[in-house]
Backbone bond lengths (Angstrom), bond angles and torsions (degrees), N, CA, C in turn:
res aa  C-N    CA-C-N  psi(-1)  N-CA   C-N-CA  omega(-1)  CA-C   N-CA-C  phi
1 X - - - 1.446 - - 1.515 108.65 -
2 X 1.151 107.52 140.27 1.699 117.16 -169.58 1.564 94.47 -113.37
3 X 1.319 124.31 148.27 1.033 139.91 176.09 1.901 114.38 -125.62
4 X 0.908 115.84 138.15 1.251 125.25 167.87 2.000 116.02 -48.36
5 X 1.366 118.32 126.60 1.356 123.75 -176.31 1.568 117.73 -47.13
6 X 1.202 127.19 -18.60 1.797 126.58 -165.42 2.059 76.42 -102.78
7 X 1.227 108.57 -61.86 1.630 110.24 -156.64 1.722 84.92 -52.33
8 X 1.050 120.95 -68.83 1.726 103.39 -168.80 1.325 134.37 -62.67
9 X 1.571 115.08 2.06 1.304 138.64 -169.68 1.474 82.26 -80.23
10 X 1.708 119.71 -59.96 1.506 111.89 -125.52 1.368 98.13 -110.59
11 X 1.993 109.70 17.22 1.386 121.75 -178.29 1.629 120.03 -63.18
12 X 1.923 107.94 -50.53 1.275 100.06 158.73 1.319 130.24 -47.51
13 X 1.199 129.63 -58.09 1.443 135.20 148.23 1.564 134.04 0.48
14 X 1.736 108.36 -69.65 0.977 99.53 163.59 1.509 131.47 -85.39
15 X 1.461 109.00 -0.87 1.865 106.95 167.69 1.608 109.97 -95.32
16 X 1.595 117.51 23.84 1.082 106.54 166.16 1.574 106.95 -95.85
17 X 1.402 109.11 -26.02 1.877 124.41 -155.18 1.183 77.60 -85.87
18 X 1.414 139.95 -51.38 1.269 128.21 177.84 1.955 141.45 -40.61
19 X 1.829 77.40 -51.95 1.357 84.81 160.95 1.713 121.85 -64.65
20 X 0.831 123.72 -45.23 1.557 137.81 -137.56 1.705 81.22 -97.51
21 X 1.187 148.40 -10.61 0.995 150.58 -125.88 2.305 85.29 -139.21
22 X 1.254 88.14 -58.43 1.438 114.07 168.09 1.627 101.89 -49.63
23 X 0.805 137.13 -97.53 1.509 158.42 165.50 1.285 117.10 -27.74
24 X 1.546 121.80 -21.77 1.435 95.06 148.68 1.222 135.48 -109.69
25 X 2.064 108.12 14.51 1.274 116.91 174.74 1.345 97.72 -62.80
26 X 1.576 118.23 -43.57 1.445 123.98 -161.48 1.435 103.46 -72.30
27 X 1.331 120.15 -25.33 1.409 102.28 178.57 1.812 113.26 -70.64
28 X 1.431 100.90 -43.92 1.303 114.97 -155.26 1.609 97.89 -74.27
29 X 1.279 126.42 12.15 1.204 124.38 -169.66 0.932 96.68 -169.06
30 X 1.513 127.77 83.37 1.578 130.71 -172.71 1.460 117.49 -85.17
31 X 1.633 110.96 -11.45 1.300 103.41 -170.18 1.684 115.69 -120.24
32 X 1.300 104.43 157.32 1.826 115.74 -172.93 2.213 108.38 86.01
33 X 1.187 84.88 -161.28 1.526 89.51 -147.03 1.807 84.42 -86.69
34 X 1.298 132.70 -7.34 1.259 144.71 -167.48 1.823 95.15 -76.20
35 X 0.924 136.98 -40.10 1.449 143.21 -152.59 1.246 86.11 -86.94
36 X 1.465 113.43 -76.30 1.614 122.44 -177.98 1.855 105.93 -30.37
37 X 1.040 106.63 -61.78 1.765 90.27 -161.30 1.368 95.08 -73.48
38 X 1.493 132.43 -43.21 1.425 108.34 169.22 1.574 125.36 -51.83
39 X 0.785 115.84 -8.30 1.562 110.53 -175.82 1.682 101.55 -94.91
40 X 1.590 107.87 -45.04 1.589 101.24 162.06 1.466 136.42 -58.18
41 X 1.365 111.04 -29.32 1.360 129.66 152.13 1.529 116.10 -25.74
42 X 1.729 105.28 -66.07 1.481 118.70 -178.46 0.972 108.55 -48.05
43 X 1.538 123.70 -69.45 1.117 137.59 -116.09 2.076 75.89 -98.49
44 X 1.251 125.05 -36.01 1.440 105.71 166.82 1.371 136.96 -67.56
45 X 1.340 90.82 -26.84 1.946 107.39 162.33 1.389 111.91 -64.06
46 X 1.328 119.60 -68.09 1.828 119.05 174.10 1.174 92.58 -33.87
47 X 1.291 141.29 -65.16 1.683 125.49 -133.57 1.442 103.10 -81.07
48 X 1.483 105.06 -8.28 1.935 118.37 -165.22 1.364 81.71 -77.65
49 X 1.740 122.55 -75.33 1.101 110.12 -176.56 1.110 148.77 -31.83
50 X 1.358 107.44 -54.82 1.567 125.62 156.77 1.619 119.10 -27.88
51 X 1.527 91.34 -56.29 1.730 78.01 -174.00 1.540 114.55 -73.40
52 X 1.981 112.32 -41.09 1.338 108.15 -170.45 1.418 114.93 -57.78
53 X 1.342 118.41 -17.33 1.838 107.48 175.77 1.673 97.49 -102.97
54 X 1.380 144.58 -10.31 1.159 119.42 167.28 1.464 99.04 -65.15
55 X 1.912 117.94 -51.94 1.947 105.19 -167.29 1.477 107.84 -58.32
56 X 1.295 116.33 -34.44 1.476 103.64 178.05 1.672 137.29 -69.38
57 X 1.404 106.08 -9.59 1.494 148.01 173.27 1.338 97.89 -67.93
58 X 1.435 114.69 -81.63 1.317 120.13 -151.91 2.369 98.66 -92.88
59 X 1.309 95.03 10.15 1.714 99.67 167.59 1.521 90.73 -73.14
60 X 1.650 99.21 -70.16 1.815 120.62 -154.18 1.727 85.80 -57.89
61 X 1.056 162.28 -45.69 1.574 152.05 -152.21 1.699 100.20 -81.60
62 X 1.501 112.34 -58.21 1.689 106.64 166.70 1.427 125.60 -69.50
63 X 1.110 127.84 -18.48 1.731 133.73 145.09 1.464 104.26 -25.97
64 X 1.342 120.15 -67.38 1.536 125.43 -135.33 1.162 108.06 -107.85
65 X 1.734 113.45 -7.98 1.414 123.41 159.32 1.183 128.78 -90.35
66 X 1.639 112.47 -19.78 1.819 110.77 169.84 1.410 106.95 -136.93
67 X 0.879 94.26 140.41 1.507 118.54 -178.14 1.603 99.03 -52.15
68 X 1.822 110.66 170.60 1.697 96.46 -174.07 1.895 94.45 -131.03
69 X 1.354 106.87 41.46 1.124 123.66 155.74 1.562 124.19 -17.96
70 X 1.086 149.91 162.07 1.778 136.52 155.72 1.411 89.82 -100.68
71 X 1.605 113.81 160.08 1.286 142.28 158.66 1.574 88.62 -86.95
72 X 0.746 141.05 -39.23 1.682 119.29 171.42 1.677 135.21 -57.82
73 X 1.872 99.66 -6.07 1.479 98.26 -174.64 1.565 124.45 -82.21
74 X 1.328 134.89 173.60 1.380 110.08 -172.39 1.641 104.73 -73.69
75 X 1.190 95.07 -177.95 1.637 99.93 -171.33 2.090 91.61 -112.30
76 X 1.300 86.63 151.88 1.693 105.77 176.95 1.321 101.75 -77.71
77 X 1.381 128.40 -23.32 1.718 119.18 -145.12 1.591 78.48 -84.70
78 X 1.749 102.06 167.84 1.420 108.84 154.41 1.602 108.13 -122.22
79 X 1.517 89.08 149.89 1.480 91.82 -168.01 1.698 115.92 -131.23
């Protein structure tokens, strides 16, 4: 699934407000089974974040190290 450039920009973003948003229902309401899934909530949102700006991190670092050439083009060597 492809996403549009602003919506995937501002993806870490919004699973941080999410989390943090998550996490202090659970604080502010520490008790019953309501806290618990909010707090799992967070703690699944942080990790969302986490990854969508590490893959987008380590996309933009292999971008700028290899060229985006095809393995289908002819080759220079002679053989």
């Amino acid at each position: 699934m492809r996403l549009v450039r602003p919506l995937y920009e501002s993806l870490p973003l919004l699973y941080v407000v999410i989390a943090a948003l998550a996490i202090l229902v659970a604080y502010l309401d520490p008790d019953g089974p309501r806290a618990r899934i909010a707090f799992g909530i967070g703690l699944l949102s942080a990790t969302a974040a986490l990854t969508v700006f590490l893959h987008r991190q380590d996309y933009r670092a292999q971008s700028r190290e290899y060229s985006h050439a095809s393995l289908d083009a002819p080759s220079r060597l002679k053989g």
